[in-house]
C-alpha positions in Angstrom: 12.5 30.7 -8.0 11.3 30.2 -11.4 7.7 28.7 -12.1 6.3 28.0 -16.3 2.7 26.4 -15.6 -0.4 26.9 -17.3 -4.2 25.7 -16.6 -6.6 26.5 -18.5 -10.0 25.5 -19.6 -12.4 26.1 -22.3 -13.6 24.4 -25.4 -11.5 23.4 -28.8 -12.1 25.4 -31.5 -10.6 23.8 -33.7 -10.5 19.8 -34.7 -7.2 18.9 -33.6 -4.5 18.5 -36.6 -1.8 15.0 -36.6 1.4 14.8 -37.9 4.5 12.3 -36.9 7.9 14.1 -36.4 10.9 12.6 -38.3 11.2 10.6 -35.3 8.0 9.0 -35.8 7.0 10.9 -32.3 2.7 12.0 -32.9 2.4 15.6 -32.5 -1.1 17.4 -32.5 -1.9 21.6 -32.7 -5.5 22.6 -32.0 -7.0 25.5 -30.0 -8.3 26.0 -27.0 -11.1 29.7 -26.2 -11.7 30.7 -22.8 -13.4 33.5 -21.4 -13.2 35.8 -19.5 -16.6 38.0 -17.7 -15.9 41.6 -15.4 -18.0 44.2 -15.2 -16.8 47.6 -16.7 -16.2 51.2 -15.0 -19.8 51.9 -16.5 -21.3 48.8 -14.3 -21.8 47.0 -17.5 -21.0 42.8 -17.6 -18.4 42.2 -20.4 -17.2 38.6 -22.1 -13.7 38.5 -23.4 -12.6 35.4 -25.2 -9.3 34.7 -25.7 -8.0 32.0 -27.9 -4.8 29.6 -26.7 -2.6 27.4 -29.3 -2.2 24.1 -28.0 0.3 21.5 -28.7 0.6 17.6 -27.4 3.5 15.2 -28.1 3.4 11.1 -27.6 0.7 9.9 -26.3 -0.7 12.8 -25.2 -1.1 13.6 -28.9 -2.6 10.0 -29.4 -5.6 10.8 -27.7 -6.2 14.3 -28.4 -6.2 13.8 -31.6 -9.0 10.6 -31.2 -11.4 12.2 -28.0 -11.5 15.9 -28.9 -12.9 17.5 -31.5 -14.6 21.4 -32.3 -16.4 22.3 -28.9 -14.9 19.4 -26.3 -14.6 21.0 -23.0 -10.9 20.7 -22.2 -8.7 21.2 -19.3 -5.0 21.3 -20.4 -2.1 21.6 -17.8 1.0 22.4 -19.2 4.0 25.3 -19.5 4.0 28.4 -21.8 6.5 28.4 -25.5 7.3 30.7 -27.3 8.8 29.8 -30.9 10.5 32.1 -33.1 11.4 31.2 -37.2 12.4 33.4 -40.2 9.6 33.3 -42.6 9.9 33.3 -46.6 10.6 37.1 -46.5 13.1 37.1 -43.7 11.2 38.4 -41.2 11.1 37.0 -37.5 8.3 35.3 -36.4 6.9 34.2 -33.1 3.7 31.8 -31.6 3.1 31.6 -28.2 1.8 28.1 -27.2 0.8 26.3 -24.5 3.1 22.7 -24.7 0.2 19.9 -22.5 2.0 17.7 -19.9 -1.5 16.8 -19.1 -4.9 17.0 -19.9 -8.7 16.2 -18.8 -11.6 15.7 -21.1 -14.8 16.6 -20.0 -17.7 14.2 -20.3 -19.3 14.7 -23.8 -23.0 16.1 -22.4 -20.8 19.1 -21.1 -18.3 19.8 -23.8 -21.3 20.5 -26.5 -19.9 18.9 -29.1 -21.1 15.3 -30.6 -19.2 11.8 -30.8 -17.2 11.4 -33.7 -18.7 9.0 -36.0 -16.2 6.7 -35.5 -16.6 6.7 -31.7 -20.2 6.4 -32.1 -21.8 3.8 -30.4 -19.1 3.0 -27.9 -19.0 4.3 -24.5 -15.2 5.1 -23.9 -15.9 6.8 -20.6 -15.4 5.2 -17.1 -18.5 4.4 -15.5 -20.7 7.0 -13.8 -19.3 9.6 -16.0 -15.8 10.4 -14.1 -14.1 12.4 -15.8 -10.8 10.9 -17.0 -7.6 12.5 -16.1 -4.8 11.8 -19.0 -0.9 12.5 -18.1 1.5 12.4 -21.2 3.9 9.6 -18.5 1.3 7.8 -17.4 2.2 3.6 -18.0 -0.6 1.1 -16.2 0.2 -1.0 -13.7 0.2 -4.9 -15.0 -2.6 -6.7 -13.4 -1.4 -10.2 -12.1 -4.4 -12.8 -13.0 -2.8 -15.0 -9.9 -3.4 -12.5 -6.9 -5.7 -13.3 -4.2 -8.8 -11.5 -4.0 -9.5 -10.0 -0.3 -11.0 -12.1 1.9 -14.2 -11.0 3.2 -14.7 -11.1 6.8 -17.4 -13.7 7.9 -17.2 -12.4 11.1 -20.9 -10.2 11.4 -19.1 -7.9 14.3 -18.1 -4.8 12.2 -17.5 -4.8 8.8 -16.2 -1.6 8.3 -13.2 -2.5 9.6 -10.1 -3.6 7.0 -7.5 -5.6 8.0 -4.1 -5.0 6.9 -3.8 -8.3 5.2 -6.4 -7.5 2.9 -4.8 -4.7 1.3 -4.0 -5.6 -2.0 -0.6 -3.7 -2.2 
């Protein structure tokens, strides 16, 4: 059995970078730090930071590239790449990255980082501050204007109760 799955989360540390493949497919790099705290063999507390490339394709690459910037809390779920190229001088080269299938932003207040001026002034976020959960094949679900709304019940007995026939789906 055979697993390639990576979580992690941390803050951008860079803003992330666009460009459009020749297929016209979006494609964004930035980088993710997390850190790591243990205390040493001298009883010491140590931080270790280590620093993740990250890379998002489609729509994934759509909104990374307009809701994070330089600080944003992040939590990307994806698998582990390695790419290898010969540079100018012949030489073998190779970048480790972490390719998103999905990712999380975390409401701005806890990311540190401010709104980007163009998203100043509009509240993007769901209400209550959830936390939206973004999946790179994610396609909404068309509302039909003519359903039926549920019925309420009229009936004072017990109205925790749902009947069936008021479930929606």
């Amino acid at each position: 059995m055979n697993l390639n799955k990576a979580f992690i989360l941390g803050n951008v540390t860079r803003d992330p970078e666009v460009r459009a493949l020749p297929s016209g497919q979006s494609v964004t790099n930035f980088g993710v730090a997390t850190n790591r705290f243990y205390t040493d063999a001298s009883g010491q507390k140590k931080q270790e930071a280590e620093f993740h490339n990250v890379v998002c394709f489609g729509k994934l690459a759509d909104i990374s590239s307009r809701y994070l910037n330089k600080g944003s809390l992040v939590l990307i779920e994806g698998r582990i790449k390695t790419r290898s190229w010969q540079n100018a001088q012949g030489l073998k080269q190779y970048k480790t990255e972490i390719v998103a299938d999905g990712l999380q932003l975390a409401p701005r207040s806890m990311g540190g980082a401010m709104a980007r001026p163009q998203d100043q002034g509009q509240n993007n976020s769901p209400a209550g501050g959830d936390i939206p959960i973004i999946e790179e094949n994610y396609t909404p679900i068309p509302s039909n204007d003519n359903a039926e709304e549920p019925k309420s019940s009229s009936q004072g007995d017990n109205s925790d109760e749902i009947d069936v026939k008021d479930i929606p789906f």
